[in-house]
GUZABA-749368 format. One record per residue: x, y, z of N, C-alpha, C in turn. Coordinates in steps of 0.001 Angstrom, whole numbers, padded with zeros to 6 digits, always signed. Layout:
XYZXYZXYZ;...
// end
This chain:
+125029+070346+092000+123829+071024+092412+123442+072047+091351;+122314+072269+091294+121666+073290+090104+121801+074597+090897;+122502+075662+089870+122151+077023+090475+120983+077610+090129;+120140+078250+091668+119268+079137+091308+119064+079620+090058;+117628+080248+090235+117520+081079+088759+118153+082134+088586;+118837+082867+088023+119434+084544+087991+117933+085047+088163;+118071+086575+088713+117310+087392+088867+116546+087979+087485;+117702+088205+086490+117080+088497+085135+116377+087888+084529;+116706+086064+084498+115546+084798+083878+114086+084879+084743;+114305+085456+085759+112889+085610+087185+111513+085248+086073;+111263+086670+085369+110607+086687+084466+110116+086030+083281;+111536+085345+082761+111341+084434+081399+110668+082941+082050;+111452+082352+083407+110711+081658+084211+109146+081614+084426;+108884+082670+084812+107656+082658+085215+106813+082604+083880;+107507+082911+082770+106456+083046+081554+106255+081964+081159;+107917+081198+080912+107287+080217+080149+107094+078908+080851;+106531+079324+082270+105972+077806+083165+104585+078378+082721;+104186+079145+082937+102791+079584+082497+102231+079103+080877;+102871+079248+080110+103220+079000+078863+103234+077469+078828;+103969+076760+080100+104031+075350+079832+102401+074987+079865;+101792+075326+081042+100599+075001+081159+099413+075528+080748;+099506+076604+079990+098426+076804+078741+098733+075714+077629;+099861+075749+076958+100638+074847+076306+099336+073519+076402;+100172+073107+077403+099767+071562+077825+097903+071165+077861;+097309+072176+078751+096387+072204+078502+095445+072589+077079;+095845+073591+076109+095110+073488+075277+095277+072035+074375;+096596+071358+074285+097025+070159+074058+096250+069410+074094;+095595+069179+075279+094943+068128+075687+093543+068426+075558;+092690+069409+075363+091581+069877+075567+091490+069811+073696;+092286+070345+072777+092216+069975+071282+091839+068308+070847;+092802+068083+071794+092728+066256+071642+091676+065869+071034;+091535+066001+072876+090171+065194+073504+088763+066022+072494;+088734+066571+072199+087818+067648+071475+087646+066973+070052;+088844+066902+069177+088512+066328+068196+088543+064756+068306;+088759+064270+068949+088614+062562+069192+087007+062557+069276;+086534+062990+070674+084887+062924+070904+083897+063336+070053;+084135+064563+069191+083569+065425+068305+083525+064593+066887;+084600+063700+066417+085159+063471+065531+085580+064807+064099;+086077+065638+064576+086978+066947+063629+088178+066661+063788;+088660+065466+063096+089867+065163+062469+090559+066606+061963;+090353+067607+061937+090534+068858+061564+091511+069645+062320;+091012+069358+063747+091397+070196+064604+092808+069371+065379;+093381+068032+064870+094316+066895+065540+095697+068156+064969;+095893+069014+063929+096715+069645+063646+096993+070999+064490;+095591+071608+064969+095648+072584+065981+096040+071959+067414;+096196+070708+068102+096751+069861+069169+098194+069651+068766;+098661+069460+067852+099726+069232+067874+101211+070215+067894;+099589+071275+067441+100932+072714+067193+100518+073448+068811;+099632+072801+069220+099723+073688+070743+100881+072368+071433;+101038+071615+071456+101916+070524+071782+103266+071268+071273;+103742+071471+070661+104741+072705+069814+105130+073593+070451;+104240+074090+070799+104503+075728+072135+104684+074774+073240;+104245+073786+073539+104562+072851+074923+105842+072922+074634;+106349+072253+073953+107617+071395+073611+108724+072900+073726;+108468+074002+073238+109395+074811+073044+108720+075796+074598;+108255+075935+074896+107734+076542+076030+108798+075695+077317;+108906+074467+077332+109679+073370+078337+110651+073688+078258;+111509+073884+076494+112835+073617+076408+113488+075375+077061;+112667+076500+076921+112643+077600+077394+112794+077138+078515;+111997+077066+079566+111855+077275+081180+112987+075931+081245;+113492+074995+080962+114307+074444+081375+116233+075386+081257;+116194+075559+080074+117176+076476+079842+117197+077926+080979;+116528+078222+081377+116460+079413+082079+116556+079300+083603;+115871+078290+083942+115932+077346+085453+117764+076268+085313;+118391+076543+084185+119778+075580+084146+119338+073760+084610;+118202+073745+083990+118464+072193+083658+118911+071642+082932;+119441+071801+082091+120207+070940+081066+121983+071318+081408;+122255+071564+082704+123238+071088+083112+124284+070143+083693;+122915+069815+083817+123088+067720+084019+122389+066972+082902;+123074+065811+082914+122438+064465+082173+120751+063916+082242;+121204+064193+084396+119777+063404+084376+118944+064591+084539;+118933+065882+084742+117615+066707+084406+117466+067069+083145;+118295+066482+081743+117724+066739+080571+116826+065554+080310;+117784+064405+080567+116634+063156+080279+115499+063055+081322;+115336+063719+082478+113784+064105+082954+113065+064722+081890;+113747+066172+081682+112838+067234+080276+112124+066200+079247;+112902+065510+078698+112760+064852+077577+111595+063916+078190;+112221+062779+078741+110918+062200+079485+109686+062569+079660;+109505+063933+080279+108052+064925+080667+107514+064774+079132;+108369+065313+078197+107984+065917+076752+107300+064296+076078;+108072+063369+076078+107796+061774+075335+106123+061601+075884;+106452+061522+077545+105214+061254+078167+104019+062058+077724;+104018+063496+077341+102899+064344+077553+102386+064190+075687;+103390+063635+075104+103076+063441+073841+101767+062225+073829;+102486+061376+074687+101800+059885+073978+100527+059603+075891;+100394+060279+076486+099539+060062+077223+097954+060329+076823;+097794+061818+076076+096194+061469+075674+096206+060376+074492;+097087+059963+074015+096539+058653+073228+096004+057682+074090;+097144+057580+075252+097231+055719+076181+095406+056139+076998;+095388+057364+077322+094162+057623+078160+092862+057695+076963;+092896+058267+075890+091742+057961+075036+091635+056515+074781;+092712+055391+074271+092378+053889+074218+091847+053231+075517;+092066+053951+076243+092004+053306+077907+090529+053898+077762;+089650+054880+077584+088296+055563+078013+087743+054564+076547;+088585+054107+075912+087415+053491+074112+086916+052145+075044;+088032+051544+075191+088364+050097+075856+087122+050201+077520;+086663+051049+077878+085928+051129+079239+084435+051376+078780;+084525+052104+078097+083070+052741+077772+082882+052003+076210;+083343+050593+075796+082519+050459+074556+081679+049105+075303;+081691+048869+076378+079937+047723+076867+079215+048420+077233;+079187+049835+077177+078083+050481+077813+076769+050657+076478;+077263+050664+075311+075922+050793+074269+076258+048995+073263;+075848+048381+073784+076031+046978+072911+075324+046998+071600;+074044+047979+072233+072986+047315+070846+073569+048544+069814;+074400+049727+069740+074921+049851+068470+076351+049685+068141;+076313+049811+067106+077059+049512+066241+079071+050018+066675;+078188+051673+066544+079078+052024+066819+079180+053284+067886;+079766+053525+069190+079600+054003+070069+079960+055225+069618;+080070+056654+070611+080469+057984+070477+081948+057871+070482;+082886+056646+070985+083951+056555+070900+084444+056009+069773;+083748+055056+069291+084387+054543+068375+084621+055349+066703;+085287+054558+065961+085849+055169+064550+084468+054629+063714;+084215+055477+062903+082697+054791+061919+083817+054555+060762;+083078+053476+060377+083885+052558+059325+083410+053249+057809;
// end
């Protein structure tokens, strides 16, 4: 069984779940931003907020004593793999839906200009 949080982590807890989900969200909001926009520019500012995700998780997991088991590290890890490669699977999934909606050009707001 996992022990509670100590009273002293209370705080580091609460920060860096908060932290997870600024994290995560600016993550995904950079993405999606430079995908639609096309500012290939900004795929380096997503990845380093993905960064504070990644170390923001490994924080609040350490502090909550998950990595005292096997299987709540390979959950952590899991969350982390998944949150990496999901706005990709969901941007190919929105290219793949929304490219019959403009036939007569060339090239849609989704697509890559050649």
């Amino acid at each position: 069984m996992i022990e509670p949080v100590a009273l002293q982590d209370f705080f580091l807890t609460f920060f860096s779940a908060a932290m997870v989900i600024l994290c995560g969200a600016l993550y995904a909001l950079l993405f999606a931003y430079a995908r639609v926009r096309r500012r290939q520019r900004l795929m380096p500012l997503a990845y380093l907020a993905y960064l504070g995700l990644v170390a923001s998780v490994l924080v609040l997991a350490m502090a909550a004593n998950l990595f005292a088991t096997g299987f709540w590290t390979f959950i952590v890890m899991l969350m982390l793999i998944g949150y990496l490669l999901a706005p990709h699977a969901i941007w190919h999934l929105c290219v793949g839906t929304h490219a019959h909606d403009h036939p007569d050009q060339e090239s849609g707001p989704y697509q890559k200009q050649s």
